[in-house]
Backbone as CSV, one residue per row, in Angstrom:
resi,resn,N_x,N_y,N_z,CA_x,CA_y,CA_z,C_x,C_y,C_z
1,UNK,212.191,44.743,142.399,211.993,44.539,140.975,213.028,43.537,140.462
2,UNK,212.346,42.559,139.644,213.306,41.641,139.130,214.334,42.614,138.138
3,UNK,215.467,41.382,137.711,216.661,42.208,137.085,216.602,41.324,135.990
4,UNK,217.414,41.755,134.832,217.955,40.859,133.552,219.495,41.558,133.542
5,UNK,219.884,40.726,133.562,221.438,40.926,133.331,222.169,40.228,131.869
6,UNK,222.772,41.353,131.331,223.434,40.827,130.212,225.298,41.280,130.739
7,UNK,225.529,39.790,130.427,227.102,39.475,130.290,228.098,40.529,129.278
8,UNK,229.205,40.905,129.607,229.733,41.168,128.698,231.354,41.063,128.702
9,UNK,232.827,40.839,128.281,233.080,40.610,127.892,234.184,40.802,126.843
10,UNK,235.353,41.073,126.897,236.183,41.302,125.542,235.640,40.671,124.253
11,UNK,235.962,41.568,123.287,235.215,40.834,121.933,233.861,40.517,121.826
12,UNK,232.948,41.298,122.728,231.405,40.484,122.148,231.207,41.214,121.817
13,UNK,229.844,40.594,120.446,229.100,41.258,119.547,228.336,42.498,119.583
14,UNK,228.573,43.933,119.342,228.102,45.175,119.768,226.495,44.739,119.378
15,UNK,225.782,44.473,118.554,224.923,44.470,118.086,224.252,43.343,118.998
16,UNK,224.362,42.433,119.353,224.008,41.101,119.539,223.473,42.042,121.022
17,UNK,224.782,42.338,122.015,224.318,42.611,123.503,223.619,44.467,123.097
18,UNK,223.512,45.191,122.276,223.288,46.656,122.618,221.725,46.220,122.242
19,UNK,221.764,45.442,120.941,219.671,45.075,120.404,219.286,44.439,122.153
20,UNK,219.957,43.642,122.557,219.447,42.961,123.562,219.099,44.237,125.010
21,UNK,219.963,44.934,125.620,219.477,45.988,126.355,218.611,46.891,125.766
22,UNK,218.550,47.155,124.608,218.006,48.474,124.116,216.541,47.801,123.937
23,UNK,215.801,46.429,122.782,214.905,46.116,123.324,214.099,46.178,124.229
24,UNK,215.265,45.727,125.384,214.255,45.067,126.803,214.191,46.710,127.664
25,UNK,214.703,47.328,127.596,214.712,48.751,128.071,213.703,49.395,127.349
26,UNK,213.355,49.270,126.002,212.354,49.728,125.318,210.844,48.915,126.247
27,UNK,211.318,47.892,126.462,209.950,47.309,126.997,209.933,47.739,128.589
28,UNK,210.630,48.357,129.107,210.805,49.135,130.577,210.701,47.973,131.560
29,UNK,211.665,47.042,131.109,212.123,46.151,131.825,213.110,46.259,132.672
30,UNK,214.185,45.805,133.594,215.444,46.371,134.348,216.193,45.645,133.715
31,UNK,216.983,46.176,133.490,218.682,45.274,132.634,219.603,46.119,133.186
32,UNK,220.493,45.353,133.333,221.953,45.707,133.919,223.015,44.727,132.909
33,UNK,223.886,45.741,132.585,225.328,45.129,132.290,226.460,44.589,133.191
34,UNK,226.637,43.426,132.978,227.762,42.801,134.120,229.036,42.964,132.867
35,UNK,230.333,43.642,133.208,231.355,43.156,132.733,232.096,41.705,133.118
36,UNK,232.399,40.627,133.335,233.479,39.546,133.433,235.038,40.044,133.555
37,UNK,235.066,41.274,133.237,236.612,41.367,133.008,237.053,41.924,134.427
38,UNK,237.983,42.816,134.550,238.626,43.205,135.903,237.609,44.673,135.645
39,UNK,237.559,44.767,134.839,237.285,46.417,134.561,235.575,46.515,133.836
40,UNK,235.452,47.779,134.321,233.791,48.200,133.640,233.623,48.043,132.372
41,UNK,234.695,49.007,131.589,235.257,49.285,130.666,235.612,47.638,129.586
42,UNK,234.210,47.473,128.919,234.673,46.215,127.495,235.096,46.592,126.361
43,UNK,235.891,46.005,125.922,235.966,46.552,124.237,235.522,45.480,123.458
44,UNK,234.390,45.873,122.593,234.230,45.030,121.523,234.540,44.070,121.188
45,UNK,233.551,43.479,119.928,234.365,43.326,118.600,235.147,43.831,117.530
46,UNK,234.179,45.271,117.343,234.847,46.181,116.332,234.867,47.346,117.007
47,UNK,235.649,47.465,118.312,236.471,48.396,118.450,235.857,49.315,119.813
48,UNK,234.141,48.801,119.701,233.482,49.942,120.598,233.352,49.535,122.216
49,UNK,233.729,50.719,122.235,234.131,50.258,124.253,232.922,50.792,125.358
50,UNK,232.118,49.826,125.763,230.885,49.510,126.405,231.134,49.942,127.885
51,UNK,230.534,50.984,128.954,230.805,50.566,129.856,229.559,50.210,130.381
52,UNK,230.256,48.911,131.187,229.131,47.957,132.073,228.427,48.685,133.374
53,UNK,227.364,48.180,133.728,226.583,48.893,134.802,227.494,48.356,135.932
54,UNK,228.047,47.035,136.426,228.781,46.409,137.159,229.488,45.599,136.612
55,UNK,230.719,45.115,137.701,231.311,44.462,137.816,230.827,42.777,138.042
56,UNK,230.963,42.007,137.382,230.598,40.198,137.885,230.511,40.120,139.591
57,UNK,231.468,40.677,140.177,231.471,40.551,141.821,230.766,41.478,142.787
58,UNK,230.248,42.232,141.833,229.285,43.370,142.285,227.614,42.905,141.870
59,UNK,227.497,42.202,141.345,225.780,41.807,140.728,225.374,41.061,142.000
60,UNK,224.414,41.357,142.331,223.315,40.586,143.158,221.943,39.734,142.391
61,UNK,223.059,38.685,142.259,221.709,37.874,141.261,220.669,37.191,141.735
62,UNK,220.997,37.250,143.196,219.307,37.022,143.570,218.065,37.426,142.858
63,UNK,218.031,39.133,142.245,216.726,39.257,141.807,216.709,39.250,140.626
64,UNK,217.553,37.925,139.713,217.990,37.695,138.555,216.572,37.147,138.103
65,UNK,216.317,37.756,137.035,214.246,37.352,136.230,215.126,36.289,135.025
66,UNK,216.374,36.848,134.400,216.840,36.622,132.944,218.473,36.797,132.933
67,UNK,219.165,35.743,132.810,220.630,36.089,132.529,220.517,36.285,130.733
68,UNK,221.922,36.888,130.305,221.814,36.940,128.737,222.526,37.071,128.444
69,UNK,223.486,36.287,127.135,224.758,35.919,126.483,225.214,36.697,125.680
70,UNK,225.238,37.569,125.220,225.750,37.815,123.606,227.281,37.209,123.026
71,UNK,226.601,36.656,121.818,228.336,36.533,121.594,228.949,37.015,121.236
72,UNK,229.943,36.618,119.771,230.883,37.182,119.404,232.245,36.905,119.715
73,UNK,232.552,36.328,120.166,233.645,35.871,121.494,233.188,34.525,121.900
74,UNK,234.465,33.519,122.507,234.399,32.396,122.872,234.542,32.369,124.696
75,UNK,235.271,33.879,124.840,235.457,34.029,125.951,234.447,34.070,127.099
76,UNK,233.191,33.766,127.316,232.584,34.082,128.313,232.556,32.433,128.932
77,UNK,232.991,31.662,127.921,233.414,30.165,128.175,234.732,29.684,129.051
78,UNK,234.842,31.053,129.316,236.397,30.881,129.960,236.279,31.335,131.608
79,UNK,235.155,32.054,132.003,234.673,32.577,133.196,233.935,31.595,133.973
80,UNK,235.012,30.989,134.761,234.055,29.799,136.041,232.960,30.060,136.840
81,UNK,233.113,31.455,137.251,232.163,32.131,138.050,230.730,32.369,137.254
82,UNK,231.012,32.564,136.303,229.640,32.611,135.115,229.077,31.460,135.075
83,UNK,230.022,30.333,134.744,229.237,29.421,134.129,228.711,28.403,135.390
84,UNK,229.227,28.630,136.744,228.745,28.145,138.020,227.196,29.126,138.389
85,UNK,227.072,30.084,138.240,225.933,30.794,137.855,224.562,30.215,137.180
86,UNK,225.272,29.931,135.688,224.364,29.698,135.265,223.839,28.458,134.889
87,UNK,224.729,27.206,135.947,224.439,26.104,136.066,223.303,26.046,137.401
88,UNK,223.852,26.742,137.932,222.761,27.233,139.265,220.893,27.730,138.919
89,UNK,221.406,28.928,138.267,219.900,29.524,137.911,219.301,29.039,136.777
90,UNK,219.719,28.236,135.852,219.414,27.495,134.913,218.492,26.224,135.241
91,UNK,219.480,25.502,135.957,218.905,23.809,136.665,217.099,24.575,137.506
92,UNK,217.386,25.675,138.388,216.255,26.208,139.476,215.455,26.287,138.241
93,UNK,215.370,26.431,136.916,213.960,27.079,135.785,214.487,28.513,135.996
94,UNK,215.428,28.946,135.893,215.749,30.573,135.639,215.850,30.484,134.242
95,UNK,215.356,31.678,133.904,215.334,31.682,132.135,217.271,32.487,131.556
96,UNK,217.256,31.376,130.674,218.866,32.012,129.765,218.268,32.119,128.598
97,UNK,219.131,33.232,128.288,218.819,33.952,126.572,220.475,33.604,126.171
98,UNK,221.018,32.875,125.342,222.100,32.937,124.480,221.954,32.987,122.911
99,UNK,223.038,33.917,122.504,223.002,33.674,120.980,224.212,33.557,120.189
100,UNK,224.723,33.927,119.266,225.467,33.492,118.481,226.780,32.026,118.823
101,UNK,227.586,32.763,119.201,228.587,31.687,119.819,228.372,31.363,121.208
102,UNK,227.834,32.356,121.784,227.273,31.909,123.253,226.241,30.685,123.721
103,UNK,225.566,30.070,123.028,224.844,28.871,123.455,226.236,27.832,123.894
104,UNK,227.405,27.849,123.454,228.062,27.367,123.369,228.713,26.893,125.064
105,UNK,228.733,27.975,125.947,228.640,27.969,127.246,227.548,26.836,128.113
106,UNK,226.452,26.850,127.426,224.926,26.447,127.925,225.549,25.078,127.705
107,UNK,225.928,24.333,126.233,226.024,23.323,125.786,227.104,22.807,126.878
108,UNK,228.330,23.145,127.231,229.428,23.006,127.668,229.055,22.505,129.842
109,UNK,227.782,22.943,129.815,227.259,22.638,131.249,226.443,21.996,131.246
110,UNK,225.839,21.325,130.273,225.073,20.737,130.359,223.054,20.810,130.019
111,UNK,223.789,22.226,129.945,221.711,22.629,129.913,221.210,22.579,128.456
112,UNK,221.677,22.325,127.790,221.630,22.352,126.766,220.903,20.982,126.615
113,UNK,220.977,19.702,126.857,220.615,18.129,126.745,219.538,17.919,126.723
114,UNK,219.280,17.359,125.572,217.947,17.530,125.113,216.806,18.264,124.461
115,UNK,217.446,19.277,124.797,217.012,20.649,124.080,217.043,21.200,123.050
116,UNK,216.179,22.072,122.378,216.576,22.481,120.816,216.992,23.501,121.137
117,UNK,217.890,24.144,120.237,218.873,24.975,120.232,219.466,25.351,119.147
118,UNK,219.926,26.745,118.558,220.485,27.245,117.324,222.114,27.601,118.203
119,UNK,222.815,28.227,117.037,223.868,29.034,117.414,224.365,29.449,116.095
120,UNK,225.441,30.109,115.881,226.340,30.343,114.704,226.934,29.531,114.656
121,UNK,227.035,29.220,112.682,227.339,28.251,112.308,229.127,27.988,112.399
122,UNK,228.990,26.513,112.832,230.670,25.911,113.162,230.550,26.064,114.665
123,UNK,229.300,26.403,115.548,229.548,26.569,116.917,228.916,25.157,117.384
124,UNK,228.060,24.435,116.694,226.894,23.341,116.646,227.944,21.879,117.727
125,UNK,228.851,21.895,117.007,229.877,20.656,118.171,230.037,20.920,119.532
126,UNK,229.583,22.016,120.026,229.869,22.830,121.213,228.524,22.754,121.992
127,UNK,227.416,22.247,121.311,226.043,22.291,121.842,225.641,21.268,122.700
128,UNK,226.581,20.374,123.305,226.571,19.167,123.299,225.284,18.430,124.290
129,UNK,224.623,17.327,123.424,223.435,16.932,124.095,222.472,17.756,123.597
130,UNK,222.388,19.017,122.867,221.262,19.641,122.266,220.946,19.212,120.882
131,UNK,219.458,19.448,120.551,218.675,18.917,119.687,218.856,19.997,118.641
132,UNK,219.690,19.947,117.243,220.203,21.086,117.057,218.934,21.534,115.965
133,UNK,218.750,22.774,116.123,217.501,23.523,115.305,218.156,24.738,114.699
134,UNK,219.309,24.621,113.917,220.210,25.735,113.466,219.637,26.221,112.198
135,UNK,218.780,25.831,112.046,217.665,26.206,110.534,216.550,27.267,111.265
136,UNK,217.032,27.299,112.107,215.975,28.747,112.881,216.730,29.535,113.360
137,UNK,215.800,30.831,113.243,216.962,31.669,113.809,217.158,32.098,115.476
138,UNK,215.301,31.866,116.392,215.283,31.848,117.520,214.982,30.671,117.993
139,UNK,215.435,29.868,118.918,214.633,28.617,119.489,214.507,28.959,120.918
140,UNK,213.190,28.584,121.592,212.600,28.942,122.492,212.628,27.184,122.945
141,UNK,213.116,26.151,124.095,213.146,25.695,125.040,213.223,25.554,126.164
142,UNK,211.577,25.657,126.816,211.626,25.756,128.376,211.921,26.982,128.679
143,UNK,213.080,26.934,129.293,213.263,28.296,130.244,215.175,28.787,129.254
144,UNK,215.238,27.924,128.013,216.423,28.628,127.143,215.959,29.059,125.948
145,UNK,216.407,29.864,125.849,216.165,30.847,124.508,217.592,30.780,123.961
146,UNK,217.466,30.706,122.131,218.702,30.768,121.695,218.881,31.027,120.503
147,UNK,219.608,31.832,120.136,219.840,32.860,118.836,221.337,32.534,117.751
148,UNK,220.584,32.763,116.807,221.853,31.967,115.586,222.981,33.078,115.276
149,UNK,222.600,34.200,115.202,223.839,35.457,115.022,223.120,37.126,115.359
150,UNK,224.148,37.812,114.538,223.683,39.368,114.854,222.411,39.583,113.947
151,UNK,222.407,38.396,113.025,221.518,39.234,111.780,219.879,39.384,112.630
152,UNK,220.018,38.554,113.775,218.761,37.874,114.475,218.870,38.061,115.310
153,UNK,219.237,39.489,115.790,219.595,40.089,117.260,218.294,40.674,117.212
154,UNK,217.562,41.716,116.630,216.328,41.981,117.337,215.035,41.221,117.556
155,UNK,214.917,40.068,116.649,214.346,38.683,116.844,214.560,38.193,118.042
156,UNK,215.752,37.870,118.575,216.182,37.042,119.827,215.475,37.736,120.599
157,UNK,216.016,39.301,120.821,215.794,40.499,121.939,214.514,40.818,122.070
158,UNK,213.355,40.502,120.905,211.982,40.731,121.141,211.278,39.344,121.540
159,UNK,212.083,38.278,121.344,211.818,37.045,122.293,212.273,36.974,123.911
160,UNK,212.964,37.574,124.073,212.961,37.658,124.935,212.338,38.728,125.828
161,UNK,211.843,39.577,125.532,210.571,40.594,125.772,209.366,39.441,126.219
162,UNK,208.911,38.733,124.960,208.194,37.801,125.072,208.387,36.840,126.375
163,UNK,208.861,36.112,126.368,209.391,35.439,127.578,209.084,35.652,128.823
164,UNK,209.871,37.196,128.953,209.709,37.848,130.457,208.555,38.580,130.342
165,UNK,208.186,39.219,129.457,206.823,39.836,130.017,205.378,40.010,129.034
166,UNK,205.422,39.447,128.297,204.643,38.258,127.589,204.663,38.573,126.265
167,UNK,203.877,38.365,125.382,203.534,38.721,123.850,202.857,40.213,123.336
168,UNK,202.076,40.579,124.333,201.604,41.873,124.231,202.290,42.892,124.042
169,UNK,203.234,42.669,125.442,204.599,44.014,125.725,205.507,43.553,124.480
170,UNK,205.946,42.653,123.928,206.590,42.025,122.920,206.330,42.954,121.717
171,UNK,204.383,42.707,121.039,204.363,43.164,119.876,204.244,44.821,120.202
172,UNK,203.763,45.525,120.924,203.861,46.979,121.322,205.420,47.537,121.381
173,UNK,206.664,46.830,121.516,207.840,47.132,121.565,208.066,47.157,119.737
174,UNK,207.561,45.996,119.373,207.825,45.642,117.790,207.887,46.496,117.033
175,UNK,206.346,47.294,117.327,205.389,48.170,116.839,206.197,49.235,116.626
176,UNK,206.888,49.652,117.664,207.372,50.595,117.907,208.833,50.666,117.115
177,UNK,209.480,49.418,116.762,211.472,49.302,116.159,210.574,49.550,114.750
178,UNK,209.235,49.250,114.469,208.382,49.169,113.072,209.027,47.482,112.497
179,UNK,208.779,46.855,113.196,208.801,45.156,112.942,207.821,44.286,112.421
């Protein structure tokens, strides 16, 4: 069974990554939490301490369907091993979901060029080579998906439902948050 893995992170957005698992789990998809840090154990933004399904050196991303950003934090821009990842499964047509400050990573490698793309605002210089569409709140390019903040976390997270397992499973998940 394919996997979706969401990143996580000191300081990222509780809302941004919990809409994003809880969604795609609503749609009985597989998601796994990768921490980046040394430890399972993330803490927030505001305070709440996440533990991750794995460790970054423990994921087998071979049966990676969907990597996924949340932001909140600048820090996942700081992880080489991530962003060698997702220069890898990105370039192959692997689908990335980023949102708030996290497109910011995408922009910073390059995948971003050419592409339309949102983020939170003041993150837009960081997009670099993207076609900026920050007047939306989801932008769907190719195989990147990309989200402007928390307010548009279950938007992003039911696009990305969409994405991986089409529009149907999408609006039946909707149906269900009452969207």
């Amino acid at each position: 069974m394919k996997t979706i893995y969401v990143f996580l992170t000191t300081g990222f957005e509780e809302v941004e990554a919990l809409a994003i698992v809880d969604v795609l789990r609503r749609a009985k998809l597989n998601v796994k939490t990768v921490s980046v840090e040394s430890s399972r154990q993330v803490v927030a933004s505001h305070g709440v301490e996440v533990t991750a399904d794995l460790l970054f050196g423990e994921a087998d991303f071979s049966s990676a369907e969907l990597l996924a950003l949340p932001g909140g934090t600048v820090r996942l821009n700081e992880f080489g091993e991530l962003k060698k990842l997702l220069l890898t499964f990105g370039r192959a047509g692997g689908k990335i979901g980023a949102i708030c400050a996290a497109p910011m990573v995408l922009g910073g490698i390059g995948l971003l060029s050419g592409r339309k793309a949102t983020c939170y605002p003041g993150f837009e210089k960081f997009l670099e080579g993207a076609i900026l569409a920050t007047d939306q709140p989801v932008v769907t390019d190719g195989n990147i998906i990309t989200g402007k903040g928390p307010a548009f976390a279950l938007d992003f997270a039911l696009t990305l439902v969409a994405v991986v397992a089409g529009k149907a499973r999408r609006d039946e998940v909707a149906a269900g948050l009452l969207c």
